[in-house]
C-alpha positions as CSV (number, residue, x, y, z in Angstrom):
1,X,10.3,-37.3,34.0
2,X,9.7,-40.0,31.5
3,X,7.5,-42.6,31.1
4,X,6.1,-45.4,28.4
5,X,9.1,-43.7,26.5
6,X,7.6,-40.4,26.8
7,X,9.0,-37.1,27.6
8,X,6.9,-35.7,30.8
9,X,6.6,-32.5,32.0
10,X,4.1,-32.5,35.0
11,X,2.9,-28.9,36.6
12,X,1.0,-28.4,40.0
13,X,-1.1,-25.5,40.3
14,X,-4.1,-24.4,43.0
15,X,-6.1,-23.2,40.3
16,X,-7.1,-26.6,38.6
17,X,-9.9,-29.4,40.3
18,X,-8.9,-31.7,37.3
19,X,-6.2,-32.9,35.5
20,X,-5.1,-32.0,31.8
21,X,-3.0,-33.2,29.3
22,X,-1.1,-31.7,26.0
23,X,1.3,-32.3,23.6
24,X,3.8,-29.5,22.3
25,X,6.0,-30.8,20.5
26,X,7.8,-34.3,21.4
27,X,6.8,-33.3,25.0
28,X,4.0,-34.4,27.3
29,X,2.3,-31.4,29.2
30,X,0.6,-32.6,32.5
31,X,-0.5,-30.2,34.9
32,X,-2.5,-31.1,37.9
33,X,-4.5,-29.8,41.4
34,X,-1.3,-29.4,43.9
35,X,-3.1,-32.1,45.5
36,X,-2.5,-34.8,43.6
37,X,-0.2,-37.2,44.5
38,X,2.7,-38.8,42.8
39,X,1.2,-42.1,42.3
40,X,-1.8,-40.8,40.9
41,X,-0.2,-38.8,38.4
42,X,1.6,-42.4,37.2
43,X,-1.3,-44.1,36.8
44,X,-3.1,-41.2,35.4
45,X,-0.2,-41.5,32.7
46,X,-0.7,-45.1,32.3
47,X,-4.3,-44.8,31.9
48,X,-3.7,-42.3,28.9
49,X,-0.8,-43.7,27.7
50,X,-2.6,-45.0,24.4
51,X,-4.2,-41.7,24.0
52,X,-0.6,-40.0,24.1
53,X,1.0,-42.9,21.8
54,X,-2.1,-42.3,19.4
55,X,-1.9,-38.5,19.2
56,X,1.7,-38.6,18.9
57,X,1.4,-40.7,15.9
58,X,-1.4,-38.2,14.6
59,X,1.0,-35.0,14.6
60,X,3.8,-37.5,12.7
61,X,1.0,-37.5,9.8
62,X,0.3,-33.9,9.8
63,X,1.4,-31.9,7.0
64,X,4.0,-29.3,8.6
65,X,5.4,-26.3,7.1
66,X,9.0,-25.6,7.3
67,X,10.4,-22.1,8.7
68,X,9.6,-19.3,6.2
69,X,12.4,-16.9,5.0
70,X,9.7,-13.9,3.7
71,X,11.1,-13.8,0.2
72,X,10.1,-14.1,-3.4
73,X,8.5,-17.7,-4.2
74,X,7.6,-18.2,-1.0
75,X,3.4,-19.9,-1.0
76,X,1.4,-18.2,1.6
77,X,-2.2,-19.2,2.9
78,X,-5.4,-16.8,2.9
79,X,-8.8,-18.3,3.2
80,X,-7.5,-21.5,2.2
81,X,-6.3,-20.7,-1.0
82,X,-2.4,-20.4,-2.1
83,X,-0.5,-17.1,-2.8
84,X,2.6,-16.7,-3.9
85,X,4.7,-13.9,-2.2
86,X,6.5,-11.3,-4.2
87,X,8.7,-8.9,-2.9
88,X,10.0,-5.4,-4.8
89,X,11.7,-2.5,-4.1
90,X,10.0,1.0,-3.9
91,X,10.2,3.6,-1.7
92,X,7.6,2.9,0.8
93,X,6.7,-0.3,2.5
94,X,3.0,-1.4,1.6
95,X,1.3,-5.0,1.0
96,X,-1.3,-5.8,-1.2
97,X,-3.1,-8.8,-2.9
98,X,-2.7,-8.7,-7.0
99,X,-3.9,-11.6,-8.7
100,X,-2.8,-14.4,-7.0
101,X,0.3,-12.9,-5.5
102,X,0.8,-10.9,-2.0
103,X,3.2,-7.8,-3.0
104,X,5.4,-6.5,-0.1
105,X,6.9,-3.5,-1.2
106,X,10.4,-2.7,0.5
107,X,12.3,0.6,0.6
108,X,16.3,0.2,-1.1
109,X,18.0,0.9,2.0
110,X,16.1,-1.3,4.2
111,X,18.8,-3.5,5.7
112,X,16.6,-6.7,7.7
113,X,14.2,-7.0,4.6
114,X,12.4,-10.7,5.9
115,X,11.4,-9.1,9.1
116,X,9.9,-6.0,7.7
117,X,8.1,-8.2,4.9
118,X,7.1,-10.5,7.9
119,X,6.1,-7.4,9.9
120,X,4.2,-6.5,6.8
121,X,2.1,-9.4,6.3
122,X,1.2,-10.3,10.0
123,X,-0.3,-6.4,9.8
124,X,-2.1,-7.8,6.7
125,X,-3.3,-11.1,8.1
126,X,-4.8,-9.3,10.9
127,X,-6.3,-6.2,9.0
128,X,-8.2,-9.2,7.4
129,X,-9.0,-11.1,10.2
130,X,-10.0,-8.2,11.9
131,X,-12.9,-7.4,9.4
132,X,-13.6,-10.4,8.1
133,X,-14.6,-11.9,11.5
134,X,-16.5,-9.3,12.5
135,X,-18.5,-9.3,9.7
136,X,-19.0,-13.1,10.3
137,X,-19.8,-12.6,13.7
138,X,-22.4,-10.0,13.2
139,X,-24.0,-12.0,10.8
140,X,-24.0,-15.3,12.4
141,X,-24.8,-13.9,15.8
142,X,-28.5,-12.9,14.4
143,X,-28.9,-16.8,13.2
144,X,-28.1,-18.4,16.4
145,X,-29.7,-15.2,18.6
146,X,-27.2,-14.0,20.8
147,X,-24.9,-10.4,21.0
148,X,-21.5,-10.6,22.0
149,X,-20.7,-7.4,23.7
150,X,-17.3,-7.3,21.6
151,X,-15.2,-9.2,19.1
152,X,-11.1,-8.5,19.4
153,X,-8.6,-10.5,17.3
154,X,-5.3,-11.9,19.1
155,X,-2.4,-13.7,18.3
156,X,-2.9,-17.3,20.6
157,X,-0.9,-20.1,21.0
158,X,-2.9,-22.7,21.0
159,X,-6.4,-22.1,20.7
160,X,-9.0,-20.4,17.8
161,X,-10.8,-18.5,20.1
162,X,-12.4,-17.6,23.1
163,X,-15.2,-16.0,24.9
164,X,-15.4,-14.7,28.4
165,X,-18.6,-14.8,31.1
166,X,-19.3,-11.3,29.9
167,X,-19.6,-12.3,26.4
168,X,-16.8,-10.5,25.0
169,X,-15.6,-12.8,22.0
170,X,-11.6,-13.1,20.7
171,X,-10.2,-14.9,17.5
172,X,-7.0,-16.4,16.8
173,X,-6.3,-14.1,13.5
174,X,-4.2,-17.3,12.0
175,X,-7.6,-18.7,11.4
176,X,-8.0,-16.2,8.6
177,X,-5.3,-18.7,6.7
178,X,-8.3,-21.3,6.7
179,X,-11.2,-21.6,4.3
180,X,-14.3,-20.0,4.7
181,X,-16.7,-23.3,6.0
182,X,-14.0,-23.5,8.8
183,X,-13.9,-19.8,10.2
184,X,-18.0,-20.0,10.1
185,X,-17.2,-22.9,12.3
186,X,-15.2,-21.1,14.6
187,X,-16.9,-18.2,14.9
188,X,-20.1,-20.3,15.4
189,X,-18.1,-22.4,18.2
190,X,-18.0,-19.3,20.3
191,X,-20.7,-17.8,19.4
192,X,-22.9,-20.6,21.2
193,X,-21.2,-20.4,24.3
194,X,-22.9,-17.4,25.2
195,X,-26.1,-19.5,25.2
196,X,-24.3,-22.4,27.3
197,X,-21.0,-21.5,28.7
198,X,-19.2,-24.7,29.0
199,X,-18.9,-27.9,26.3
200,X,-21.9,-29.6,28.3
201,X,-24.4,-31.8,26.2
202,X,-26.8,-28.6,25.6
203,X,-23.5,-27.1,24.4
204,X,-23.0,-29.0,21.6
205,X,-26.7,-29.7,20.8
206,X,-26.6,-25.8,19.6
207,X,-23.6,-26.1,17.7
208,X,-24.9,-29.5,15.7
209,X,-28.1,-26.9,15.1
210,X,-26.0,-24.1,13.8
211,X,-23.4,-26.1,12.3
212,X,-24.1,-29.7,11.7
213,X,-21.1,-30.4,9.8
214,X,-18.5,-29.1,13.0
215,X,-16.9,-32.6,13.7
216,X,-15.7,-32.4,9.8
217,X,-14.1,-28.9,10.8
218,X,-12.7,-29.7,14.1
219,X,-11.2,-32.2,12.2
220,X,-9.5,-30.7,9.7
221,X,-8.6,-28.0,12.1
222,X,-6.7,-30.5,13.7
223,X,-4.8,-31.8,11.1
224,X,-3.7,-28.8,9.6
225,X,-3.4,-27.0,13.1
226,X,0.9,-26.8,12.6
227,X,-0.1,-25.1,8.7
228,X,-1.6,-22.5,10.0
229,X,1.0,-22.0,12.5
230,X,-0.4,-24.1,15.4
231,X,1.4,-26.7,17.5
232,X,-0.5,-27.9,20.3
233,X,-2.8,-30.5,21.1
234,X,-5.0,-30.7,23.8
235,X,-7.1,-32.9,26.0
């Protein structure tokens, strides 16, 4: 389906009451109640149709990153600072931070090298992520009053993080790529939706308590979502 010169890709599903709209890519994600009929999904594309022109023109501006090859030279992000990768040869794979370089050490006879240093640093990343934002949840949790009853890190798609009606809290570990003042910002995001469980007015109100400057970091979340290896946008 296209439309307004967009690319359209409309899904139906009984488990929605309202429409939503994405952009991956040069495509337009619509899905909708099954209900909905045919002519309402066109006009609810013309109605939108600016948003869609505007946030296409938004993700033209980003900054992207091409397609890394995991070799020496290579600059990798870690709590928004640059490292450059290094790669050697030993005889036992390992990964470590020296300076401002990320080592991957790779056995001689290792044949697919760029996937095992890949392999290498995703374990890394997440090691990090892992304690880092448990640390930061622990700590913030106290400020705002609440107790998650468990913080996991995953690898998402399109989101930073999540937290389910029993109050069990999950991170995106990519976000560890991002500077500190931004993970505080996620982590706080979630955090005070076990005190209002939805993005209603109250919502909010506690996250402009706990973090006044969050528009600023939803921002530049969203600019630099396809840096940190991010490539949706949603509405």
């Amino acid at each position: 389906m296209e439309a307004f010169g967009f690319k359209i890709e409309v899904k139906r599903t009984g488990r929605k009451k309202s429409a939503s709209i994405s952009i991956s890519g040069n495509l337009v994600k619509i899905t909708v109640p099954k209900s909905l009929s045919d002519d309402s999904v066109r006009d609810l594309i013309h109605l939108r149709a600016s948003w869609i022109k505007r946030k296409f023109k938004e993700q033209s501006l980003r900054p992207t990153s091409k397609a890394k090859e995991y070799v020496s030279g290579e600059i990798y992000l870690y709590l928004g600072s640059e490292y450059h990768l290094k790669v050697l040869n030993g005889e036992e794979e390992s990964i470590k931070m020296v300076g401002g370089y990320l080592v991957a050490t790779i056995p001689d006879f290792e044949t697919n090298r760029s996937e095992r240093v890949k392999f290498l640093l995703e374990g890394w990343y997440q090691r990090q992520a892992d304690r880092l934002l448990k640390d930061k949840t622990d700590r913030l949790a106290k400020i705002v009053g609440v107790c998650p009853r468990s913080v996991s890190i995953k690898s998402y798609k399109s989101r930073w993080g999540s937290c389910s009606s029993n109050g069990e809290l999950t991170y995106n570990w990519r976000i560890i790529l991002a500077p500190h003042r931004i993970i505080d910002y996620v982590v706080l995001h979630e955090l005070c939706h076990l005190l209002e469980h939805n993005h209603s007015v109250r919502y909010w109100a506690h996250v402009e308590r706990h973090a006044p400057g969050w528009r600023a970091c939803r921002d530049w979340l969203r600019h630099n979502q396809q840096v940190l290896g991010m490539g949706n946008d949603r509405i």
